[in-house]
TISE-632430 format. One line per 3 residues: their letters; for each residue z, y negated, x negated of C-alpha. Coordinates in nm, 3 decimals, m for minus. Example, Ala and Ser with C-alpha at 12.3 -4.5 7.8 and 13.67 -1.06 7.14 Angstrom:
// TISE-632430
AS) 0.780:0.450:m1.230 ~ 0.714:0.106:m1.367
END
This chain:
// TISE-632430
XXX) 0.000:0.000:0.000 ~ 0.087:m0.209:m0.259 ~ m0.288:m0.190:m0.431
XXX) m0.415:m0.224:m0.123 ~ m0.218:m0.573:m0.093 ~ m0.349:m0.676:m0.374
XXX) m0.713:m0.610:m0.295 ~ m0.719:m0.772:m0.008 ~ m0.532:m1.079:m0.213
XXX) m0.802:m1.040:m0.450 ~ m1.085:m1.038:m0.225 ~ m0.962:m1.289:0.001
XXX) m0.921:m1.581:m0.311 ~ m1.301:m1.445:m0.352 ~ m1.435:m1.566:m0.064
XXX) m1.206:m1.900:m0.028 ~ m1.344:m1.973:m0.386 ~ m1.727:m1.928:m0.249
XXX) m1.659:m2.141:0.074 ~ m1.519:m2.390:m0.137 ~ m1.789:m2.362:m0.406
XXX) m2.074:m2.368:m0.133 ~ m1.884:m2.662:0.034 ~ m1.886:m2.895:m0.310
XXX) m2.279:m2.763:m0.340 ~ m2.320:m2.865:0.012 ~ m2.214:m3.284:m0.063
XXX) m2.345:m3.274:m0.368 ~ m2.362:m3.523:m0.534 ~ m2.030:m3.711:m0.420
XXX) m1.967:m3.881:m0.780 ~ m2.238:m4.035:m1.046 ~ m2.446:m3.783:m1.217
XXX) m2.540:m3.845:m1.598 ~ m2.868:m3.701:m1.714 ~ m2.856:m3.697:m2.103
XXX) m3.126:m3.802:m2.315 ~ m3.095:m3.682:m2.718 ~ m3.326:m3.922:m2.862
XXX) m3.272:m4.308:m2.926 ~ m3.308:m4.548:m2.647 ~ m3.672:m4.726:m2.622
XXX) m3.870:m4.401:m2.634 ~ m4.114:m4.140:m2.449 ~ m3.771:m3.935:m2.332
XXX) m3.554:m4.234:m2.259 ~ m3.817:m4.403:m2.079 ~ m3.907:m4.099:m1.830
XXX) m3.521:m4.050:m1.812 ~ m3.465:m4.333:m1.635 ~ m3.749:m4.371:m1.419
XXX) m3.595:m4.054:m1.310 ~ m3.283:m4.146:m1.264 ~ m3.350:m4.468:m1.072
XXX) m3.535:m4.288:m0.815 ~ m3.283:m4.022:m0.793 ~ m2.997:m4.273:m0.754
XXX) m3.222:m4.438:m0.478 ~ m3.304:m4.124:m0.256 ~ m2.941:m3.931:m0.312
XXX) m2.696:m4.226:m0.232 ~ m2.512:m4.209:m0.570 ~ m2.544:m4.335:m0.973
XXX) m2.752:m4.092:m1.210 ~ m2.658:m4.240:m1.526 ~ m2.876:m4.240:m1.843
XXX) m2.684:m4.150:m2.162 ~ m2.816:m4.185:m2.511 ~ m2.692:m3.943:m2.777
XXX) m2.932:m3.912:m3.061 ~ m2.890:m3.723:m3.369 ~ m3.005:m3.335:m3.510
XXX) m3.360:m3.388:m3.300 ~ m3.163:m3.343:m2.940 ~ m2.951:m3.033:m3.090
XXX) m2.603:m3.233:m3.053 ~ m2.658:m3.293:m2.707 ~ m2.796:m2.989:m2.631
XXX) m2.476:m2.825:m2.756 ~ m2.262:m3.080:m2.545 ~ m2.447:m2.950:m2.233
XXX) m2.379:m2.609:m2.301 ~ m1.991:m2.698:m2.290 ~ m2.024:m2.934:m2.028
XXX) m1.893:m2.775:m1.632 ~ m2.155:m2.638:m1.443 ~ m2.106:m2.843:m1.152
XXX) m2.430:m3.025:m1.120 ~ m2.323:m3.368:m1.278 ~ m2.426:m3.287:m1.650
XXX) m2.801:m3.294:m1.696 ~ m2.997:m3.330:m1.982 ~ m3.397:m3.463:m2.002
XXX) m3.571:m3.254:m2.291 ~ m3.920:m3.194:m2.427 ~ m4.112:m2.938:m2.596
XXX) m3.865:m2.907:m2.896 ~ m3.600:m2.742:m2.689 ~ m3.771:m2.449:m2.742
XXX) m3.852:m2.472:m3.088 ~ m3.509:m2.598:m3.237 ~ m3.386:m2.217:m3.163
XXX) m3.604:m2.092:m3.360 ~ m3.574:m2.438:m3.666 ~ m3.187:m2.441:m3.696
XXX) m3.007:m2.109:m3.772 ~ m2.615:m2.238:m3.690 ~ m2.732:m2.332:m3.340
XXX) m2.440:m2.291:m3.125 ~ m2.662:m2.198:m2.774 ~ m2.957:m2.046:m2.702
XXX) m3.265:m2.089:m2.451 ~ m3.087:m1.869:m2.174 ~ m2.706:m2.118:m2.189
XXX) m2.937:m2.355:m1.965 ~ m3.072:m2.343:m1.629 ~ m3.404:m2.549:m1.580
XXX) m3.401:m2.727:m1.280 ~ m3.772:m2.942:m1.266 ~ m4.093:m3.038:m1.488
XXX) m4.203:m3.369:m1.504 ~ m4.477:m3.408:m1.732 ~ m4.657:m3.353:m1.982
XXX) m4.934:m3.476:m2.242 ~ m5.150:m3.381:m2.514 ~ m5.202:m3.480:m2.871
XXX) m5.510:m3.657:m3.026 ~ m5.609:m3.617:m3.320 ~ m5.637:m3.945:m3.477
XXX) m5.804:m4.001:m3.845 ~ m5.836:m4.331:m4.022 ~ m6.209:m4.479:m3.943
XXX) m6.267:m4.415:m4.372 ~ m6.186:m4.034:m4.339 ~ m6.529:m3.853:m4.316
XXX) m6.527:m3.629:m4.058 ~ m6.606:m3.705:m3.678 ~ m6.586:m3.406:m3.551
XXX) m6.340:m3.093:m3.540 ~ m6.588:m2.886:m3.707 ~ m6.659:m3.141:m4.009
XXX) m6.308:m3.141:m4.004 ~ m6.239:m2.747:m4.048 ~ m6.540:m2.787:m4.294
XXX) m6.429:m3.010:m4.510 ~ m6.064:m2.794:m4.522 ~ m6.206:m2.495:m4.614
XXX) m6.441:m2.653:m4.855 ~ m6.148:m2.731:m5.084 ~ m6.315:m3.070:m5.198
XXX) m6.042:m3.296:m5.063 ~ m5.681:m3.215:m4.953 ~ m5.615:m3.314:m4.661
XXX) m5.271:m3.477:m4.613 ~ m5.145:m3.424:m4.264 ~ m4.879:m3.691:m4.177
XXX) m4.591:m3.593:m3.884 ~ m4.280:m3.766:m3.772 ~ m4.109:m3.464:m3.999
XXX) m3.999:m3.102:m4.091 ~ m4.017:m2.905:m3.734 ~ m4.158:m3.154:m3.567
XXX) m4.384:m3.090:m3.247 ~ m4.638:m3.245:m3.424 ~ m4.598:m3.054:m3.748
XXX) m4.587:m2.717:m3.542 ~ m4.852:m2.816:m3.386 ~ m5.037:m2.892:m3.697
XXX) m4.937:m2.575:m3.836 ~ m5.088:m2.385:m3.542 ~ m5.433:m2.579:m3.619
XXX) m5.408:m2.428:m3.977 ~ m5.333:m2.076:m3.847 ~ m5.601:m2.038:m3.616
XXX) m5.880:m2.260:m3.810 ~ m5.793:m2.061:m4.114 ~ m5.724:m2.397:m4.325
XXX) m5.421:m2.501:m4.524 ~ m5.349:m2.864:m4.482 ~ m5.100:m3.088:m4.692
XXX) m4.776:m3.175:m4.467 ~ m4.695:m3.503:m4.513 ~ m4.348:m3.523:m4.287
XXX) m4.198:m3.925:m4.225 ~ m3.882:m4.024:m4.048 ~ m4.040:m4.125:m3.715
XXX) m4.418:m4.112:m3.593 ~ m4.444:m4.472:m3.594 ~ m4.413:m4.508:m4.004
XXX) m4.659:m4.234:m3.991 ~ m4.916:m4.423:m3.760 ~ m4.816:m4.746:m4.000
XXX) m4.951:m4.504:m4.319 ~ m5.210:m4.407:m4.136 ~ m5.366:m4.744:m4.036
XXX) m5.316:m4.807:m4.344 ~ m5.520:m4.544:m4.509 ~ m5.239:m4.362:m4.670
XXX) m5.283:m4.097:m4.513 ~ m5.587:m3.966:m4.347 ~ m5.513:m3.799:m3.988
XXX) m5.198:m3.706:m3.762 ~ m5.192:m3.600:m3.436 ~ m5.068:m3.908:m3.180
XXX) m4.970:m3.905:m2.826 ~ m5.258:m4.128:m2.652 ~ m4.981:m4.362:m2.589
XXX) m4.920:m4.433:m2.949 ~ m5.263:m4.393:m3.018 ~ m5.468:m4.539:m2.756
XXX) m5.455:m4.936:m2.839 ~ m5.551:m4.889:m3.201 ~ m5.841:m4.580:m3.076
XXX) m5.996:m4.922:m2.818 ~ m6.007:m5.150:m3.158 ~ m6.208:m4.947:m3.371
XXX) m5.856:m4.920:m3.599 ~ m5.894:m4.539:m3.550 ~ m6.096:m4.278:m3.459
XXX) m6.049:m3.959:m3.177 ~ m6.181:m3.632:m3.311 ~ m6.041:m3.438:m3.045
XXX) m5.750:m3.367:m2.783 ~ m5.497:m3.094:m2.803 ~ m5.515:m3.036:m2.403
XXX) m5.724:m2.762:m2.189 ~ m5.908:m3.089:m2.019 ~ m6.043:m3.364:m2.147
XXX) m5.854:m3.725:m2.118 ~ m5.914:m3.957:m1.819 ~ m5.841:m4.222:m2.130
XXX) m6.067:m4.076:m2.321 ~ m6.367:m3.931:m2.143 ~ m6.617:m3.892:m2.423
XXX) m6.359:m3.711:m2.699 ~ m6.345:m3.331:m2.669 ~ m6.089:m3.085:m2.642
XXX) m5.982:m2.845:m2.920 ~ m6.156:m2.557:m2.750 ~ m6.480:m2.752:m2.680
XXX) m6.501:m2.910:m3.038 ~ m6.461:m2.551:m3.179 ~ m6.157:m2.392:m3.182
XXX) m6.129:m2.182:m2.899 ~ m5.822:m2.166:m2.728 ~ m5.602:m2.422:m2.866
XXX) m5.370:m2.527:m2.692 ~ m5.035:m2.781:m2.801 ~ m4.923:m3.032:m2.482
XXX) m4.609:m3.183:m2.486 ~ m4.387:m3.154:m2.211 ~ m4.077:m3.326:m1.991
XXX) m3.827:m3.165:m1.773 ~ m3.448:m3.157:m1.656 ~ m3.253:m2.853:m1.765
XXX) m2.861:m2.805:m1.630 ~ m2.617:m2.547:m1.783 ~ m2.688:m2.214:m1.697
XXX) m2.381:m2.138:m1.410 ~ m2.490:m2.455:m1.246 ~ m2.522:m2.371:m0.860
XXX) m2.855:m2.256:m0.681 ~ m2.794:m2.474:m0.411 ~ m2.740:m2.786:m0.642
XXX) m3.071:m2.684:m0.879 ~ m3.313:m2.646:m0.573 ~ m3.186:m2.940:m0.418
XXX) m3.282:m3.135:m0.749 ~ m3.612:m2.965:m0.800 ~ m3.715:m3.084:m0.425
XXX) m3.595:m3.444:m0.534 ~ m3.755:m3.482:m0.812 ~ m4.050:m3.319:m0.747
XXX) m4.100:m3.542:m0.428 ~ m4.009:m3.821:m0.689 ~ m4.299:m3.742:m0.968
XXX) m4.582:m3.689:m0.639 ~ m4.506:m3.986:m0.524 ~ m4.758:m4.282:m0.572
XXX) m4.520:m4.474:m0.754 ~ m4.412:m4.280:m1.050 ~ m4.698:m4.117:m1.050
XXX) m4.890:m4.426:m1.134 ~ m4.615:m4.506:m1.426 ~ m4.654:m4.192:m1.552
XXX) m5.038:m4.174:m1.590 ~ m4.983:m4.526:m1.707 ~ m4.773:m4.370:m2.031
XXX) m5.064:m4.114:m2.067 ~ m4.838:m3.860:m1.889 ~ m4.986:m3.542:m1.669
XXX) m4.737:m3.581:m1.370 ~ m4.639:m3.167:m1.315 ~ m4.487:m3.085:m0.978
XXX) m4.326:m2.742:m1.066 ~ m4.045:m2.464:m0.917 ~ m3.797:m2.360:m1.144
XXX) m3.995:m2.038:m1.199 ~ m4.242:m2.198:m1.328 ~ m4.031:m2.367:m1.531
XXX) m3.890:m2.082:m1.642 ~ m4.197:m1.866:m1.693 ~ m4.316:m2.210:m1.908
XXX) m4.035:m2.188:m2.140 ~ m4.038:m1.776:m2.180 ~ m4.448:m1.827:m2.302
XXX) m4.345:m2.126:m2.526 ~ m4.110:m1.936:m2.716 ~ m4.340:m1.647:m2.759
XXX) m4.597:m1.826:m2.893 ~ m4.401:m2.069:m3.110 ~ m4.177:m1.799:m3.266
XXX) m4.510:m1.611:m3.402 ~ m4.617:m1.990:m3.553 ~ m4.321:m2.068:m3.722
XXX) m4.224:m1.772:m3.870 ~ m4.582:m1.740:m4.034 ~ m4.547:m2.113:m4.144
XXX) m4.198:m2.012:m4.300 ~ m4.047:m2.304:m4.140 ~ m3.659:m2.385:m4.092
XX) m3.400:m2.584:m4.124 ~ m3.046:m2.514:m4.411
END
C-alpha cells in the first residue's frame, strides 16, 4: 500500500507539473524575451536580429530584446544559451557558422543537438569578387590560371574558419586547385586590400560587394548560389560558369535550447514566419541582398543535419581547426 501511495504521489506531481508547464506555454510570452546576437552590433546578424525582434515585440504584446555578446566567432554565446532555462525567453540569432564551429573548436562545451531550431530567415550567396587588374573574367580562366601554377593566387577571408574561408576551401576541393589563404580580422580590411590590389579575389556578400561591383571598382566572376542574382542578372552561378554543383549560401535563423517547449517553438516559427512573408520585411531583406526563407522547424532541422555532413568532409580534408 505504501508503494502504491507513493505512485500515485509520483504520478499525480507528473501531471500537475504538465498542466502547469502547458499553462506557462499557453501565455507565453508574459515577460520580455531576449534574442542573442554573438557578433558586434552594426552588422548582417545584428541588423536581421532586430528587425526581428521589433516585429515580434509588435505582433506578441511584449519586449524581444536584442543582446550583443561578441567574442570566439558566436561560440561564447552559444555556450550561454546552452545553460540558459528552456523556457522560451532565451533565443539566440545565428548563421551558417553554428554548424561549422563544432567541427573548428575542439573544447566546445555543446554540440549541434543542445539547441532546438525554431525558424529560418534568410539567406544569401557569395560573389566572387576580383580586383578589375586580376586577369581572369571568368570561373574557368580562373580554375585555369590555378592549375597553371603561373601565379599564386592569394585568397583573402575575414579569417581562420571563416564561412568564407570554408567556402573557399570547398572551391579548391572540387576545382582541384590550391589557393593561398590570406585570413584578416574582419571582411571589411579584406575588401579594403582588395580594392586596393593587395590581394586579388575574396568572396563578398553582394551587400558588401555590390556598390564597388556598380563603379567598375570590382569585378563579379560568379555567385556561390543555385540561381542567379536579381542584383546581378548577367553574372553566373558556380554551376553555370563551370563547376557543377557548387553550392556555399549563407544563412539566418533563431535557434532556442533544446528542452524549450513545442508549444512555445511552433508558436514562434508561425510568428516569424508570418513576419519574414510579409511585404515589409520582406522588402528590407531583399534590400540587404537577403533570400527571405519561410521554413518549419523540420526543415530547419533537416538544413542543419546536411550542413554538417557536408562541411565535416571539407574541413577535415582542409586540416582546419582551431588550439
Amino acid at each position: 500500500m505504501i508503494r502504491f501511495a507513493k505512485l500515485m504521489q509520483t504520478a499525480v506531481l507528473a501531471a500537475m507539473s504538465v498542466i502547469t508547464f502547458n499553462a506557462v506555454a499557453d501565455e507565453y510570452p508574459s515577460k520580455p524575451v531576449r534574442i542573442t546576437v554573438g557578433m558586434a552590433p552594426g552588422g548582417s546578424n545584428d541588423t536581421i536580429a532586430r528587425l526581428i525582434s521589433s516585429e515580434l515585440s509588435e505582433k506578441m504584446g511584449k519586449s524581444f530584446v536584442v543582446e550583443n555578446k561578441p567574442g570566439a566567432n558566436s561560440t561564447i554565446a552559444t555556450s550561454e544559451l546552452k545553460r540558459s532555462k528552456p523556457d522560451g525567453y532565451q533565443l539566440m540569432l545565428v548563421i551558417s557558422s553554428h554548424v561549422t564551429n563544432t567541427m573548428l573548436y575542439p573544447d566546445l562545451n555543446y554540440k549541434l543537438d543542445d539547441f532546438k531550431p525554431v525558424a529560418l530567415i534568410a539567406e544569401t550567396p557569395f560573389v566572387l569578387v576580383a580586383n578589375p587588374n586580376f586577369k581572369p573574367d571568368t570561373l574557368a580562366q580562373f580554375i585555369a590560371l590555378a592549375k597553371s601554377g603561373e601565379q599564386k593566387i592569394d585568397f583573402g577571408t575575414p579569417g581562420l574558419g571563416s564561412t568564407q574561408h570554408i567556402a573557399m576551401e570547398l572551391m579548391d576541393q572540387m576545382a582541384g586547385i590550391k589557393m593561398n589563404h590570406v585570413p584578416y580580422k574582419g571582411g571589411a580590411p579584406a575588401q579594403t586590400d582588395l580594392l586596393g590590389g593587395v590581394i586579388p579575389v575574396i568572396f563578398a556578400t553582394p551587400t558588401q560587394s555590390l556598390p564597388f561591383i556598380q563603379k567598375k571598382q570590382l569585378k563579379a566572376i560568379a555567385v556561390t548560389s543555385k540561381k542567379r542574382l536579381a542584383q546581378l542578372p548577367e553574372v553566373p552561378t558556380f554551376d553555370e560558369a563551370g563547376l557543377p554543383g557548387y553550392d556555399a549560401n549563407v544563412w539566418f535563423g533563431i535557434i532556442a535550447p533544446k528542452d524549450t517547449p513545442d508549444s512555445i517553438v511552433q508558436t514562434l516559427n508561425k510568428e516569424i514566419n508570418g513576419i519574414v512573408q510579409s511585404d515589409k520585411i520582406r522588402k528590407r531583406l531583399e534590400d540587404l541582398g537577403l533570400t527571405p526563407i519561410d521554413s518549419t522547424t523540420q526543415v530547419f532541422q533537416t538544413l542543419l543535419d546536411q550542413e554538417q555532413k557536408k562541411w565535416r568532409d571539407v574541413i577535415k580534408k582542409a586540416n582546419i581547426q582551431f588550439q
